[in-house]
Each structure stands twice: as structure tokens, then as C-alpha cells.
C-alpha positions as CSV (number, residue, x, y, z in Angstrom):
1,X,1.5,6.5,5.1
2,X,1.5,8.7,8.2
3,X,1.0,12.3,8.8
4,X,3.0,13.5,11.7
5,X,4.0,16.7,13.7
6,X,6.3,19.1,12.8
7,X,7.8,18.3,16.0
8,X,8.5,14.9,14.9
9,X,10.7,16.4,11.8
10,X,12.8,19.0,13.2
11,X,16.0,19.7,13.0
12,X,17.1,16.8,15.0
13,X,15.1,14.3,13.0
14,X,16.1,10.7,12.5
15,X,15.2,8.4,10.0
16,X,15.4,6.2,7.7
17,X,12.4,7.7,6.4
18,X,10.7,9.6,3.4
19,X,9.2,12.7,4.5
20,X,6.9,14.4,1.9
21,X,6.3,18.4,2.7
22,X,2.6,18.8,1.4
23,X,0.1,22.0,1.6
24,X,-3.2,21.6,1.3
25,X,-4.1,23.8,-1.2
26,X,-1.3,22.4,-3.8
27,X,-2.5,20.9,-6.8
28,X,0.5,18.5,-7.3
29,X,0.6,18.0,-3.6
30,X,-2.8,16.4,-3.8
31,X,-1.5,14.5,-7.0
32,X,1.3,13.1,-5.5
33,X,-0.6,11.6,-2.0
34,X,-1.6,8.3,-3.7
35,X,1.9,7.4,-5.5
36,X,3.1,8.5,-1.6
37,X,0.8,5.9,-0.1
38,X,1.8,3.5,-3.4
39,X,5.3,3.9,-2.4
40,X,4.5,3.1,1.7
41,X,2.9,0.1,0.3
42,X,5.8,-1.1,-1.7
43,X,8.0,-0.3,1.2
44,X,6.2,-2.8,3.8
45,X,7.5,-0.8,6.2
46,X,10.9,-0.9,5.6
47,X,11.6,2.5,5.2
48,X,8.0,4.8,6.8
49,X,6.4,7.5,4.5
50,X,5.5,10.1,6.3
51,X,4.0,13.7,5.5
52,X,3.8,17.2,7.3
53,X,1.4,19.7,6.7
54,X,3.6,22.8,5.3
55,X,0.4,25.0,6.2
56,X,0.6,24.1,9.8
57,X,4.2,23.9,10.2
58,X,5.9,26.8,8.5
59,X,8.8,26.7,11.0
60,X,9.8,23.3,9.7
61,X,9.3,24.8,6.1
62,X,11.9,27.8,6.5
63,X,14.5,25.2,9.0
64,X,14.1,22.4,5.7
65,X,14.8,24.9,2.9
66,X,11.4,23.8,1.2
67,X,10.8,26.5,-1.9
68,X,8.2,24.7,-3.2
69,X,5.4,22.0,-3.0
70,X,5.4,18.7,-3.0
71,X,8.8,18.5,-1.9
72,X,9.9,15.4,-0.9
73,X,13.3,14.3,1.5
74,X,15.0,11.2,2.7
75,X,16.0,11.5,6.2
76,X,19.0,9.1,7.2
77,X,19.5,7.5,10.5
78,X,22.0,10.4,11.2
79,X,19.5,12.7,10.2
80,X,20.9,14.2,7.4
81,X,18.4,14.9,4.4
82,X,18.3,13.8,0.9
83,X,16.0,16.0,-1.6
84,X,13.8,14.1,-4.2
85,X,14.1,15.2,-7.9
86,X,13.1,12.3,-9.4
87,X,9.9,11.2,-11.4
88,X,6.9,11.0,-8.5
89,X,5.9,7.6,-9.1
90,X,5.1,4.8,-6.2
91,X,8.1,2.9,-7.8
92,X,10.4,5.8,-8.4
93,X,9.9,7.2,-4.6
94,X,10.3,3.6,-3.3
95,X,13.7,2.6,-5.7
96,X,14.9,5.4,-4.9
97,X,14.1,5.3,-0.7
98,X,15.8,1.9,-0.9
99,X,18.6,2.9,-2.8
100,X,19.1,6.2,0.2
101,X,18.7,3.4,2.7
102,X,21.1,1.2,1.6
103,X,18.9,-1.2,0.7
104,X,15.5,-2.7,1.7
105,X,13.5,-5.7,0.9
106,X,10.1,-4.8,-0.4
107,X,6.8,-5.6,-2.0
């Protein structure tokens, strides 16, 4: 699992990829980093988890719509995002990844 730049994730970001919006003071934020990193793992690469730091990229915050914290998005090759509302488990996040990508071999 990566953390990137903002810059990396703006509006004309392209994926695949899962893009997790974390703070730093969120207790389910901080709950959520290992099944992240459990879900890159299971992934092998085929589709990169990747966070950004809501604290030190508000802009992206308000341009993504996040309300609240973790919040979790699968960005498509065209760049259009997917919100996650499902359980926030290192299998859930990677089924459901693979199922948004149309399909990926993993681990």
C-alpha cells in the first residue's frame, strides 16, 4: 500500500486503483489501514491501494465529495469513481476491487 499526493488523485485521476481517503486523527481510519494493506496484498498488484492524507489535502476532499472518514473509492481507467459501502475487510475491499476492475487474478 502506497500513500501518494493529492496531486496524483485529482480530478483527472486514472486508475484502476483503490484510493482510500484517510485523516490521521480518525479512529476507524486507523482501523481500516491494515485490512487496506491486507487487501494490497491480496491484490499482487493487480489493482494498487493507495491512500491520501484528507488532513493535507482538503482540496481533493471537497473536489471527491468525501463527508466522512475512511472513505474509500475505486478509480477506473477513465477515471470515473466508484464509492465503497461495503464491509472493510482485506477480502471484501479486494472482491470487490476485482469485481470494479473487471476482473483480476490474485493471491
Amino acid at each position: 500500500m502506497k500513500t501518494y499526493p493529492a496531486s496524483r488523485w485529482g480530478e483527472r485521476a486514472r486508475g484502476p486503483a483503490v484510493v482510500a481517503v484517510l485523516a490521521t486523527w480518525c479512529g476507524h481510519c486507523t482501523r481500516a489501514k491494515p485490512e487496506l494493506a491486507g487487501a494490497s496484498e491480496r491484490l499482487g498488484g493487480a489493482v494498487p491501494v493507495l491512500t491520501v492524507d484528507a488532513d493535507r489535502h482538503p482540496a481533493l476532499v471537497d473536489a471527491w465529495g468525501v463527508q466522512g472518514f475512511p472513505t474509500i473509492f475505486f478509480v477506473s481507467t477513465l477515471g470515473e469513481r466508484h464509492e465503497y459501502d461495503g464491509p472493510r475487510t482485506a477480502k471484501a475491499i479486494a472482491d470487490w476491487a476485482c469485481a470494479e476492475s473487471g476482473g483480476c487474478r490474485r493471491r
